[in-house]
C-alpha positions as CSV (number, residue, x, y, z in Angstrom):
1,X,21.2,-2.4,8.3
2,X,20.7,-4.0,11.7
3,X,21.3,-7.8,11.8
4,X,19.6,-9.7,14.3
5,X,21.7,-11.3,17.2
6,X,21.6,-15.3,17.9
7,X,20.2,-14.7,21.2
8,X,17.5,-13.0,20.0
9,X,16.0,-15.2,17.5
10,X,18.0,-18.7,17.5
11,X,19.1,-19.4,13.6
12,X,17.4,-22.4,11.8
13,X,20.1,-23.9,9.3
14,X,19.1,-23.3,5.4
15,X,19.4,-26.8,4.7
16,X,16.6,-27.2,7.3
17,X,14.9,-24.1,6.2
18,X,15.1,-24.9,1.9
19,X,13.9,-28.8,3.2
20,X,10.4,-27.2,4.8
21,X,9.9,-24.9,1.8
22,X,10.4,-28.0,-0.4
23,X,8.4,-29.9,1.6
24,X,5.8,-27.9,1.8
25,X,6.0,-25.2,-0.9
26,X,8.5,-26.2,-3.4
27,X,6.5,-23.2,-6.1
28,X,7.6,-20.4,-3.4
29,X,11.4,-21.4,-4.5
30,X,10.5,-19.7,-7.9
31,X,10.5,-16.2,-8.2
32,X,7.3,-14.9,-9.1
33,X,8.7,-12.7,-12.3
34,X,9.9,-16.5,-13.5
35,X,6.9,-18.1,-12.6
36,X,5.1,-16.2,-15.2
37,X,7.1,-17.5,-17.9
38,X,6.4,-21.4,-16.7
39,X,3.4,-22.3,-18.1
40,X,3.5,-20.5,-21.5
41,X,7.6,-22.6,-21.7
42,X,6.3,-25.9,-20.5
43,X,3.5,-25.6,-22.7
44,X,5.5,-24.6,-25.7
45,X,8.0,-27.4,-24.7
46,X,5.3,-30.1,-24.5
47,X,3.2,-29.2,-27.8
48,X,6.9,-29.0,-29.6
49,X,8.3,-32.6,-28.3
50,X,4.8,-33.9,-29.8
51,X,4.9,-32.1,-33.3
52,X,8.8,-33.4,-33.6
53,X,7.7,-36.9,-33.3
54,X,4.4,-36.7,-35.6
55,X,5.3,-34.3,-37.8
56,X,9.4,-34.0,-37.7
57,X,9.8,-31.7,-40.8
58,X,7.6,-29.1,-39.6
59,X,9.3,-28.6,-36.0
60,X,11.2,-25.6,-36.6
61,X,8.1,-23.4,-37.4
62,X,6.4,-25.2,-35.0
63,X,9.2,-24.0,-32.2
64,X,9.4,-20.6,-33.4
65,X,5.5,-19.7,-33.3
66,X,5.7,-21.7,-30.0
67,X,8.2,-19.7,-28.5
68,X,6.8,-16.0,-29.9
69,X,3.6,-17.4,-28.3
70,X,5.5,-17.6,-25.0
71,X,6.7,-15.0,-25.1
72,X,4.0,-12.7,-26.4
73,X,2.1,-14.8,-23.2
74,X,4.7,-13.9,-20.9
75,X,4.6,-10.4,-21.5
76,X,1.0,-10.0,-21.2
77,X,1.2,-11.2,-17.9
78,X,3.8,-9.3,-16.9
79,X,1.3,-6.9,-14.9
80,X,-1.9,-8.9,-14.8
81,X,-3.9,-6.9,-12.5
82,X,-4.9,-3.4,-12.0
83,X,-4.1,-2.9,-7.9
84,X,-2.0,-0.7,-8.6
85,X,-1.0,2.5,-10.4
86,X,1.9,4.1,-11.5
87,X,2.8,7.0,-9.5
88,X,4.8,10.0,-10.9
89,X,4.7,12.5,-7.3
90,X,7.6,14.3,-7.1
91,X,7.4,14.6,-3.0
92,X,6.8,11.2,-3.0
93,X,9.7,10.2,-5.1
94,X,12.1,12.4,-3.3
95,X,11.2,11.1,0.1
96,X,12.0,7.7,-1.0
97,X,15.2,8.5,-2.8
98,X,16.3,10.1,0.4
99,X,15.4,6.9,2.5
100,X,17.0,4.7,0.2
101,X,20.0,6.7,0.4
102,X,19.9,6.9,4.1
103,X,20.3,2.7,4.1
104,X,22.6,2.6,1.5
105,X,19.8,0.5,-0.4
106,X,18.5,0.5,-4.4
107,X,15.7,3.1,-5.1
108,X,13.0,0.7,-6.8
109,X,12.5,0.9,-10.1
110,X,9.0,1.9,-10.2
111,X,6.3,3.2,-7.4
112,X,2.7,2.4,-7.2
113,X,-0.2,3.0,-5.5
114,X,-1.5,-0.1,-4.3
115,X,-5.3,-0.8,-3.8
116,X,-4.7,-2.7,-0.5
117,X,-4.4,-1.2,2.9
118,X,-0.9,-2.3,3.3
119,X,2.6,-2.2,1.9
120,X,4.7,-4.3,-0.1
121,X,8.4,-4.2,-1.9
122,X,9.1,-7.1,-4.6
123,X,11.2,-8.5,-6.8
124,X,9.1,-7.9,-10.4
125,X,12.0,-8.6,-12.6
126,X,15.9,-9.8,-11.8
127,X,16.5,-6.0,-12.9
128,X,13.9,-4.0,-11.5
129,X,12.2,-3.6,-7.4
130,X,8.8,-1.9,-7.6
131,X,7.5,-0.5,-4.4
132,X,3.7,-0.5,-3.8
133,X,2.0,1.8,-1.2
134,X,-1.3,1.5,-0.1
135,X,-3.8,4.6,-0.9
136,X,-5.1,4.6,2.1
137,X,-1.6,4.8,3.6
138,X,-0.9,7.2,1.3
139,X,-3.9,9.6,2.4
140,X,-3.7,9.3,6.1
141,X,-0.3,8.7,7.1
142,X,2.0,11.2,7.5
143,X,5.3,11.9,6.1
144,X,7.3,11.0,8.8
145,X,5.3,7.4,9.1
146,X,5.8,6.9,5.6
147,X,9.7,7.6,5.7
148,X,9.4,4.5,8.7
149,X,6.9,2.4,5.9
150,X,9.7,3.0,3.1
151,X,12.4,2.1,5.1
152,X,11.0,-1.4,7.0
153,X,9.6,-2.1,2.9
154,X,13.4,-1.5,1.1
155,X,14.9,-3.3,4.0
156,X,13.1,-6.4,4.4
157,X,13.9,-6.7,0.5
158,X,17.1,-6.3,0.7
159,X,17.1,-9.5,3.5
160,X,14.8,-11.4,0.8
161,X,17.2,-11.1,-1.3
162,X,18.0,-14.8,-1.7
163,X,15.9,-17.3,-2.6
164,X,15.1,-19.1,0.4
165,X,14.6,-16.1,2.3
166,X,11.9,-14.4,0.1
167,X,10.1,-17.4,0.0
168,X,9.9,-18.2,3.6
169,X,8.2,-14.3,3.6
170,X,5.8,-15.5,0.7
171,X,5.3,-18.6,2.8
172,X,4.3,-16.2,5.9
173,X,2.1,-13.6,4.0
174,X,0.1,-15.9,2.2
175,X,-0.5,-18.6,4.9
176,X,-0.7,-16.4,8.3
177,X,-3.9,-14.2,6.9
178,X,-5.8,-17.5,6.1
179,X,-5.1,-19.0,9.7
180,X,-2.7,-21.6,8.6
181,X,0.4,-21.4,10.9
182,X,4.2,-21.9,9.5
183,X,6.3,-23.8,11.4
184,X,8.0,-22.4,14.5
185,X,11.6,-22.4,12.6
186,X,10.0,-20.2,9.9
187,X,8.5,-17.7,12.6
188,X,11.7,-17.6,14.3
189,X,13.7,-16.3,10.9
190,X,10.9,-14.1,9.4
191,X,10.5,-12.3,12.7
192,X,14.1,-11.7,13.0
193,X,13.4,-9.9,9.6
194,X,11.1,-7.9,11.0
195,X,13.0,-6.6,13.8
196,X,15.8,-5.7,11.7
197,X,13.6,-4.1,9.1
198,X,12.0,-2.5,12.1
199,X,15.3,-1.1,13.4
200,X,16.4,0.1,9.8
201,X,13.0,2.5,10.2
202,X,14.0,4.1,13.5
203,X,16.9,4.8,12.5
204,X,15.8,6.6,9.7
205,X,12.4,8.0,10.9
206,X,13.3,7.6,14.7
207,X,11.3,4.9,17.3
208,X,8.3,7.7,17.8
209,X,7.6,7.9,14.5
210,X,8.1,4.1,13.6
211,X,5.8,3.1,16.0
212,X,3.1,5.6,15.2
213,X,3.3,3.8,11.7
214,X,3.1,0.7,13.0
215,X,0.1,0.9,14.8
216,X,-1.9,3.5,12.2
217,X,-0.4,1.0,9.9
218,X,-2.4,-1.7,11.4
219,X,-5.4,0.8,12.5
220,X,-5.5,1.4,8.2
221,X,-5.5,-2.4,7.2
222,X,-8.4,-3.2,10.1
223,X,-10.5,-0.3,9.6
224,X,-10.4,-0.3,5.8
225,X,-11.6,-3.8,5.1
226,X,-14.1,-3.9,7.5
227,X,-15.1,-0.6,5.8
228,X,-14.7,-2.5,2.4
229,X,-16.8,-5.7,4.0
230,X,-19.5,-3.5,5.5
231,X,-20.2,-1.1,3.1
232,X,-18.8,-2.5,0.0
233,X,-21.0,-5.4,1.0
234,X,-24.2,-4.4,0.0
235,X,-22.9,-2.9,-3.5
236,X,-21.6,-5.9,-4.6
237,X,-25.4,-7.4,-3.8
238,X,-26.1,-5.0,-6.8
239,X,-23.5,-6.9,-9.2
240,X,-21.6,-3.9,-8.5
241,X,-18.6,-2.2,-6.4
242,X,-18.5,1.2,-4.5
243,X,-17.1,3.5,-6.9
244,X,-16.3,5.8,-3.9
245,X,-14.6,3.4,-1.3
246,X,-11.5,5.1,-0.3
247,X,-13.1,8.3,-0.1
248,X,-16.0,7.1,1.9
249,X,-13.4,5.3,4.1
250,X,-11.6,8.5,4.2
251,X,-14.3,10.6,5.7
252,X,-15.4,7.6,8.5
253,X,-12.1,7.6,9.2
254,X,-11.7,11.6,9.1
255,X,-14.9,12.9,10.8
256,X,-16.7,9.6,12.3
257,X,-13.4,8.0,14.3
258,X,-13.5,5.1,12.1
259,X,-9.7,4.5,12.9
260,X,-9.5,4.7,16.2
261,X,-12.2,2.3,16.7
262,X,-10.2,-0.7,16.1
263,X,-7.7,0.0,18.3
264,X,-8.7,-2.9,20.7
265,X,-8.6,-5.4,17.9
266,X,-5.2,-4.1,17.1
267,X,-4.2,-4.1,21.4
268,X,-5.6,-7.5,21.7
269,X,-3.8,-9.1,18.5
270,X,-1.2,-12.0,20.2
271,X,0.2,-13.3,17.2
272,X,3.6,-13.9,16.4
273,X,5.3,-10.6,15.0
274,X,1.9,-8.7,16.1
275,X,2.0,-4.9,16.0
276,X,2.4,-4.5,19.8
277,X,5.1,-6.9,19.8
278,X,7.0,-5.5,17.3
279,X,6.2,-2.2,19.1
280,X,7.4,-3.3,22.3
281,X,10.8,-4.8,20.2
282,X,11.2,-1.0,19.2
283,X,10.6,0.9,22.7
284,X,11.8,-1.9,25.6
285,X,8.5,-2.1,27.1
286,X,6.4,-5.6,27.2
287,X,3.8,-6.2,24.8
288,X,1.5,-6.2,27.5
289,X,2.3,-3.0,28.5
290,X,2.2,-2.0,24.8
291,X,-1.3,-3.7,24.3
292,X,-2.7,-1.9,27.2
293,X,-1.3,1.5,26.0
294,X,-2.9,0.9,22.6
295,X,-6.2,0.1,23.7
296,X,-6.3,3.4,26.6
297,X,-5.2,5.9,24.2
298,X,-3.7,4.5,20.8
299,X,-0.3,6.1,22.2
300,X,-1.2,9.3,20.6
301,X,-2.2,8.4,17.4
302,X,-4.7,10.9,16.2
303,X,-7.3,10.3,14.4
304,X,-6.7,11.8,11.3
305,X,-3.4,13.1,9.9
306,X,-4.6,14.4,6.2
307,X,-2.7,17.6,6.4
308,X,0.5,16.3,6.3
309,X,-0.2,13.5,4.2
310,X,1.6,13.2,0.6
311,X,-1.9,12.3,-1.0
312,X,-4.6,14.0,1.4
313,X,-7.1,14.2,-1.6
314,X,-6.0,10.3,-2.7
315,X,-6.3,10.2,-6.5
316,X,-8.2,11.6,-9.7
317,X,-11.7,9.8,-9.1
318,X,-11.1,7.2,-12.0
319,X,-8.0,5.8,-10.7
320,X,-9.9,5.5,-7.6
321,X,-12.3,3.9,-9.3
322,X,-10.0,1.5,-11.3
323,X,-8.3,0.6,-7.6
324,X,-11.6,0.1,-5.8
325,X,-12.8,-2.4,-8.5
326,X,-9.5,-4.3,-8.1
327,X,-10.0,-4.6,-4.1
328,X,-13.2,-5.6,-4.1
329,X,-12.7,-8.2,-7.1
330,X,-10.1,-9.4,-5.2
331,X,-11.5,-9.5,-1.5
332,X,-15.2,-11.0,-2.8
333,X,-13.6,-13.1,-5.4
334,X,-15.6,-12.5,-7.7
335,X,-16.1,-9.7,-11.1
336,X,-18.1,-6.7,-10.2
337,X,-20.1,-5.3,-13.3
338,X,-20.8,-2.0,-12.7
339,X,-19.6,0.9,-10.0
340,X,-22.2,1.7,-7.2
341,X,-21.6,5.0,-5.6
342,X,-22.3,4.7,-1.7
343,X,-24.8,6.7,-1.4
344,X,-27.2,5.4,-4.4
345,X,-26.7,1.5,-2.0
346,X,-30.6,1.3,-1.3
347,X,-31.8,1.2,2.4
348,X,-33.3,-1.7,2.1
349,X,-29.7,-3.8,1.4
350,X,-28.1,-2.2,4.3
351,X,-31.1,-3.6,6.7
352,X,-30.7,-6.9,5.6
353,X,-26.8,-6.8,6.4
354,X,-27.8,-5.8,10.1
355,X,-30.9,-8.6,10.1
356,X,-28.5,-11.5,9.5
357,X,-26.0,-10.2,12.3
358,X,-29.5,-10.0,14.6
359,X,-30.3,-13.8,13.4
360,X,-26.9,-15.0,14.5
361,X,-26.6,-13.3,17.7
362,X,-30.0,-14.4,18.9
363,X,-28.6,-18.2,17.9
364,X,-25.7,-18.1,19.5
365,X,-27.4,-16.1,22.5
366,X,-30.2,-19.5,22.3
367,X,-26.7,-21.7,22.4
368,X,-25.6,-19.7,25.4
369,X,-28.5,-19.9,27.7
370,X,-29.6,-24.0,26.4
371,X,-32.5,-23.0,24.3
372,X,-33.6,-23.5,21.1
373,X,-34.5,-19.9,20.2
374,X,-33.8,-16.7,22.0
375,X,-35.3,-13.3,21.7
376,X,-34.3,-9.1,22.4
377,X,-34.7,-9.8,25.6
378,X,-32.6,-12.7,26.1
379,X,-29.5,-10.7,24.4
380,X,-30.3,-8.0,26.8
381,X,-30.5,-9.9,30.0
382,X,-27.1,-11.6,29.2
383,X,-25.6,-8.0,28.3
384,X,-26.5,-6.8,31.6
385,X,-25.6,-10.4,33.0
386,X,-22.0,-9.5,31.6
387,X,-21.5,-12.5,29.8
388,X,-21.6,-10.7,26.2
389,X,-18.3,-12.2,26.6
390,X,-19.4,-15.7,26.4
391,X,-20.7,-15.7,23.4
392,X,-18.9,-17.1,20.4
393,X,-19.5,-14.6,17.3
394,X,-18.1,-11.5,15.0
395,X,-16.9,-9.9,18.2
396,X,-14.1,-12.2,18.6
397,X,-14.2,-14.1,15.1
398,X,-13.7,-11.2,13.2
399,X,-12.5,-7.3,13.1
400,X,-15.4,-5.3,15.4
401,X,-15.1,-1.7,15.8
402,X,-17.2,-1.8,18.8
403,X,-15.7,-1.2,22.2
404,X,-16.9,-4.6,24.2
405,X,-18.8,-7.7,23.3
406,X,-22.1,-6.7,24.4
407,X,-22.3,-3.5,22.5
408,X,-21.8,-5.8,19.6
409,X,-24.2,-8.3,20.4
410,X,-27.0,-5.3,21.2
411,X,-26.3,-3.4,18.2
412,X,-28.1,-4.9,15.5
413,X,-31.3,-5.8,18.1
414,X,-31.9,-2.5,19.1
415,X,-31.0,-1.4,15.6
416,X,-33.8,-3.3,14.1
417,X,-36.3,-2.3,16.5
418,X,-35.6,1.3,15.7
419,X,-35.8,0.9,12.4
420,X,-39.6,-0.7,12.8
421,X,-40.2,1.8,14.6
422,X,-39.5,4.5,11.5
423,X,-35.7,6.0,12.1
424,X,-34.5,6.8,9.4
425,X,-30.9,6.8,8.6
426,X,-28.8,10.3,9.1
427,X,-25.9,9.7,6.8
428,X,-25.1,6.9,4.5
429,X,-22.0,6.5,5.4
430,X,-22.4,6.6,9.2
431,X,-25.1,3.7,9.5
432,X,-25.2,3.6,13.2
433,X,-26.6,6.9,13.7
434,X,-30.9,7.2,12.8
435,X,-33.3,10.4,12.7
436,X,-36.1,9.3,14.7
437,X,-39.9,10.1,13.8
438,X,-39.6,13.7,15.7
439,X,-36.0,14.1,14.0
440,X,-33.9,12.9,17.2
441,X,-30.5,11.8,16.1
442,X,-29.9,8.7,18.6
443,X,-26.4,6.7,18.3
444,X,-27.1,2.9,18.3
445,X,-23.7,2.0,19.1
446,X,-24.1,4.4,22.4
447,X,-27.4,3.1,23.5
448,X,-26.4,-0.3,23.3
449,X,-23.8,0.6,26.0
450,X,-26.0,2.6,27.8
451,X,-28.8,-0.6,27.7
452,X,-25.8,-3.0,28.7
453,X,-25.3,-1.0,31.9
454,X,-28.9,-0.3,32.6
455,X,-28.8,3.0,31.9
């Protein structure tokens, strides 16, 4: 395992390091497996200290049912969610016993398929790691990115292995998604982690293959909940969740270049420990360089890579089902009461998604040009104008698979005034594309770019 020089990332002292965490914190310094176990004890401990002094001869039954109670709590919440599954592959298995061998590093105690786009190794129980995979990563990387994912996972636990360490990473990939920076110190040590976790995969995978799953790493995670957001959207509007979201994700990604579409998001992503950087950390070149090569050609990622994937097919359609629930609970916060299959998500919801993006470009398109409204016109004259740029909205706020700023902004204008004009939509799962009246197929998304030049 690669350690990470002092010149490369200057070394903040743990006394400084444990004082920010307890600081700012303190929780993260308990392992999650024991943090389980806290409010069941302190309960247990609080109810008994008031029995023994009301009711002094009764304490010992009081303490025992107390503590089976805590126990019998404790154990119930030993697994509280259902994002993830169990998973018994053999190739899968073997792959990672090979890796772990390969680092001279623990084979986890227990592998799961995880509902999230992403990947994650933890510390369930002092005696036991589990190792959770993504579906989607499981579907539509391939074998040789996944030996890179399994490595970089089993090493940067084995560096969390204190206390302090894991929970300046807890402190990281809890804060940094909700736009709440660490501390520079903290940035300096997790990102040392990284490279060295980083170097542990090309070593075992090799740099080509390490950065391939680096960046259809982050293609997955982009692609995938904007898929989730955009067409899980409009199911949840039915009290429900899309029964078939990792398969319809899988064929946008598959046959309609869903993945490769976000590969400007992923170019132009300048945060610290950012997937060109850490590219660029693997291969010598500059990020820049990196960034640029991303957003010209994905450096050869294709789009696609089922056939050498270890799940092309994903899972038996209930587990999906059972993982699809647990994303979307989690992502809308909120219960979802029945599954909603796609293509059974009414017309009428999907309209309404692309009518509110047409009301907030046409206010921010009025707050561009000084007016109080703004019409299809206006959007258009500042597309052509080329300062789509300008304008403050989803484009740059959030993950767009669109390839510039005024596509974006023209998309849902011209996509409404198809619509009124009776297109009708080809394929529920590719939303851009509409069967006009004398059953033309016309792309929005390339119109828009075609209007933008004057074309």
């Amino acid at each position: 395992m690669s350690s990470r020089s002092e010149e490369e990332h200057p070394s903040v002292p743990r006394s400084r390091a444990l004082w920010m965490v307890m600081r700012a914190r303190p929780l993260l310094l308990v392992p999650e497996w024991a943090r389980r176990w806290l409010v069941p004890a302190a309960a247990g401990i609080a109810v008994a200290a008031v029995m023994a002094l009301l009711v002094p001869a009764v304490l010992p039954a009081v303490a025992a049912g107390l503590v089976a109670a805590g126990v019998a709590t404790a154990l119930q919440m030993a697994d509280p969610d259902e994002s993830r599954l169990p998973l018994a592959n053999e190739e899968l298995h073997r792959l990672i016993a090979e890796v772990a061998a390969e680092l001279g590093l623990r084979r986890p105690g227990r592998v799961c398929a995880w509902a999230r786009p992403d990947s994650l190794a933890v510390r369930v129980t002092p005696w036991r790691d589990e190792l959770r995979l993504g579906l989607p990563f499981l579907t539509e990387m391939r074998r040789d990115e996944l030996r890179a994912v399994v490595a970089y996972e089993l090493t940067l636990l084995a560096l969390r292995r204190s206390l302090l360490t894991d929970a300046l990473h807890t402190w990281w990939m809890t804060d940094l998604p909700r736009g709440r920076p660490v501390p520079p110190e903290v940035e300096d040590v997790l990102i040392g982690m990284f490279r060295s976790a980083d170097a542990a995969a090309a070593r075992v995978a090799g740099v080509p293959a390490s950065t391939s799953a680096l960046l259809r790493g982050a293609l997955i995670s982009n692609s995938f909940t904007w898929f989730a957001v955009r067409y899980g959207g409009p199911a949840a509007e039915l009290h429900g969740f899309p029964t078939d979201l990792y398969a319809g994700w899988r064929w946008k990604g598959r046959h309609d270049g869903l993945l490769t579409a976000f590969a400007r998001s992923v170019a132009e992503d300048d945060r610290p420990g950012s997937t060109p950087m850490r590219i660029a950390a693997l291969t010598g070149e500059t990020p820049t360089d990196v960034a640029a090569k991303i957003a010209a050609d994905g450096i050869g990622t294709r789009a696609g890579s089922a056939g050498s994937a270890v799940l092309p097919e994903g899972l038996p359609e209930e587990d999906e089902r059972r993982l699809a629930r647990a994303f979307m609970r989690e992502l809308l916060a909120r219960p979802a009461a029945r599954g909603v299959p796609l293509r059974e998500v009414p017309d009428r919801l999907w309209d309404g998604v692309l009518e509110q993006e047409r009301t907030d470009v046409l206010a921010v398109v009025a707050a561009l040009l000084g007016r109080e409204d703004a019409t299809s016109e206006d959007v258009v004259d500042v597309a052509r104008a080329g300062r789509a740029d300008e304008l403050a909205w989803d484009h740059r706020a959030w993950l767009c698979p669109h390839r510039d700023p005024a596509v974006c902004a023209l998309f849902p204008v011209l996509h409404r005034e198809l619509r009124e004009s009776g297109h009708a939509y080809a394929n529920p799962l590719a939303r851009r594309v509409l069967i006009a009246p004398d059953g033309a197929r016309v792309d929005v998304a390339a119109l828009a770019a075609e209007v933008a030049t004057g074309t």
